[in-house]
C-alpha angles and dihedrals in degrees: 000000000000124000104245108201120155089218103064080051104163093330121151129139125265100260097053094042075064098069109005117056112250104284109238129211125221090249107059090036089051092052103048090050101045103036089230108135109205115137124193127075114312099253093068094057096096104060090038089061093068114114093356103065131021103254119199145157095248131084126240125172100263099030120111128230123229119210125194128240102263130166107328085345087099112159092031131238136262120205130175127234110237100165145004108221092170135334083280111046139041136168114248127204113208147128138239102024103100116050094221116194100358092313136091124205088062120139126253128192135194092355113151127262111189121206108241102168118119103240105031094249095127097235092122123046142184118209140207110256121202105212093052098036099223139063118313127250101236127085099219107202115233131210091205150261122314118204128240118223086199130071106241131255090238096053109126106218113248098229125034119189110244117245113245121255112249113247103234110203115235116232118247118255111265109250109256117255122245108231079189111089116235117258088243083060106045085049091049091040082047096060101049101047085046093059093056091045088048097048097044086058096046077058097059123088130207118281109251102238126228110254111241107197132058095260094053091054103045083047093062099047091048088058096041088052092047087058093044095059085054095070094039 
C-alpha cells in the first residue's frame, strides 16, 4: 500500500512532469474534496480533528475516513465520502491507493468501500482496488469519520431549474392557389390563340361554286376540255 505523507504533495522532477501527470498524494486530494483543513501526514487526522471537527463511526457524504496506519500502510490513508449506497457500503473519493497503469498516486473517484467489521460499526473496510477490479482483500482498520463544516465540492444540488423549452415558430399556411386564370392571362392567352385563327382565314381562298344552269355547265366543261387538249 502507498506511503501517504503531506510533504512529497505532487512533486516529480521535470523530466518526468514531461511525460507522467504530477503524482498526488491522499492528503491534498481529500482535502480539497471535503473542505476539512487539516495539513500533516494522514495518519495524524484524527487527533487533529479534536476540538476542531465533530468526529464520529458512522459514514455521511462529505465526511473523511481515517484509516489507521496498518502493515506497509504506514502513515495511514484519508478518503472522502462521496455516497452512501447501504449501512454497509459507500463510494469513496481519494488519491494514491490503487497503482493504475503502472503508477500509484492516481485519482479515484466514486470506488466502493464495504463495511467488515463484526459488528457494523465501521471500524474494519475493504476497499476497491484497481489492479484486481473488484474489493481488496484486506480489511484496513479505521479510526472514523470526520465531519466536514462545509458542504463538499462534489455535492450534486437537490433541486436544478429546468431549461426552457425553446419556442419553435410555426410556418405560415401556404396561400391557397387559384385553379381560375387571371384575367391578364386569359387576354393575353386571347390574343395569341386569335392571330393563328386570323392568318389561316386570310389563306383560304373562296369555294368554286357548282354551276347550276346549263350554260354554266357547259361553260365549265368547254373550259375543262380546253385544258385538257393542252396537255395532248
Amino acid at each position: 500500500m502507498p506511503l501517504l505523507a503531506d510533504s512529497a504533495e505532487a512533486r516529480v522532477s521535470v523530466s518526468q512532469s514531461r511525460e507522467l501527470p504530477p503524482y498526488l498524494q491522499c492528503v491534498p486530494y481529500a482535502r480539497e474534496v471535503s473542505g476539512i483543513s487539516i495539513y500533516g501526514d494522514a495518519y495524524t487526522w484524527w487527533k487533529q480533528a479534536k476540538g476542531k471537527f465533530k468526529r464520529g463511526n458512522r459514514p455521511k457524504v462529505g465526511a473523511v475516513m481515517a484509516f489507521q496506519p496498518h502493515g506497509n500502510m504506514r502513515l495511514g490513508h484519508v478518503a472522502a465520502v462521496s455516497k452512501i449506497v447501504n449501512s454497509r457500503t459507500v463510494l469513496l473519493r481519494h488519491s494514491n491507493w490503487s497503482p493504475i497503469n503502472g503508477r500509484r498516486g492516481q485519482i479515484e473517484n466514486d470506488v466502493r468501500a464495504v463495511d467488515v467489521s463484526p459488528n457494523n460499526d465501521w471500524s474494519q473496510v475493504r476497499v476497491w482496488y484497481h489492479p484486481i477490479q473488484a474489493l481488496g482483500k484486506t480489511a484496513w482498520p479505521i479510526h472514523g469519520f470526520i465531519y466536514s463544516d462545509k458542504a463538499p465540492k462534489f455535492e450534486t444540488p437537490s433541486f436544478v431549474a429546468p431549461k426552457p423549452r425553446m419556442q419553435i415558430a410555426s410556418a405560415p399556411a401556404p396561400k391557397p392557389v387559384s385553379r381560375a386564370p387571371s384575367q391578364a392571362f386569359a387576354s393575353a392567352f386571347a390574343n395569341i390563340s386569335a392571330k393563328p385563327a386570323q392568318k389561316a382565314a386570310s389563306r383560304r381562298q373562296p369555294l368554286r361554286t357548282v354551276p347550276k344552269t346549263r350554260v354554266e355547265r357547259r361553260n365549265a366543261d368547254d373550259r375543262v376540255s380546253a385544258a385538257v387538249s393542252l396537255y395532248d
